[in-house]
C-alpha positions, 0 to 999 in steps of 0.5 A: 072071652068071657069073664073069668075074674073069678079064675083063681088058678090056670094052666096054659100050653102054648105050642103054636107062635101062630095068633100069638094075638090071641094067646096075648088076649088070653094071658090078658084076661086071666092076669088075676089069677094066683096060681099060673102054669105055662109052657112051651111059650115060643113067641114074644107078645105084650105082657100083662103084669100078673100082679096076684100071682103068688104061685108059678110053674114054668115049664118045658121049652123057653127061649132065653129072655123069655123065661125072665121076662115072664119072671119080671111080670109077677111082682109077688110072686112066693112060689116058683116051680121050674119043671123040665127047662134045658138050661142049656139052651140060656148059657148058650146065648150067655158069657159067663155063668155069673151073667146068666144067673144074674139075668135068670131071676130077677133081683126083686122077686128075691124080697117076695120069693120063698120057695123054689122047686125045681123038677125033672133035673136030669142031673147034668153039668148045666143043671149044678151049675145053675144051683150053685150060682144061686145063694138064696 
């Protein structure tokens, strides 16, 4: 790939887990980036730490882990946009609501993380319980 250290924003799709090295590579070369939007993210690869991103949508299908794990490698992360994600499919994986929220965001972003938007809430049980574990 090219240089793109100029790359101020991004927006990546990734349906296929097959040449996950090569999303891998992609995702490490577009680690300066300040605004970030990835969905469908269905494999686990070496992530880089996107230490200038200030704004992240995360959306569509994620596998519980995964959606933390992206959480924990954007350090000044100000704005976080949730769009289209099932809860469900992390409180199914998880013990209790109380576990689940504490494992969703991680405690250091709380210090840097100003605002939240959550889209596509479709209202159900999961989607409440989600906003009412969660004292920002």
């Amino acid at each position: 790939m090219e240089d793109v250290s100029s790359l101020v924003g991004a927006s990546i799709q990734c349906w296929t887990n097959t040449l996950s090295y090569l999303w891998a590579d992609l995702l490490n070369n577009i680690r300066g980036v300040q605004n970030l939007s990835v969905g469908d993210f269905p494999f686990t690869s070496p992530m880089p730490v996107f230490s200038n991103v200030k704004q992240l949508e995360l959306n569509r299908l994620w596998k519980s882990g995964q959606f933390t794990h992206f959480l924990e490698h954007c350090p000044a992360l100000k704005v976080l946009c949730i769009d289209s994600v099932d809860w469900r499919v992390f409180k199914s994986e998880e013990s209790s609501w109380v576990e689940f929220q504490s494992k969703l965001i991680p405690f250091c972003m709380l210090t840097n993380l100003t605002t939240i938007k959550f889209s596509k809430c479709k209202g159900d049980k999961s989607d409440m319980e989600f906003w009412g574990m969660h004292k920002f």
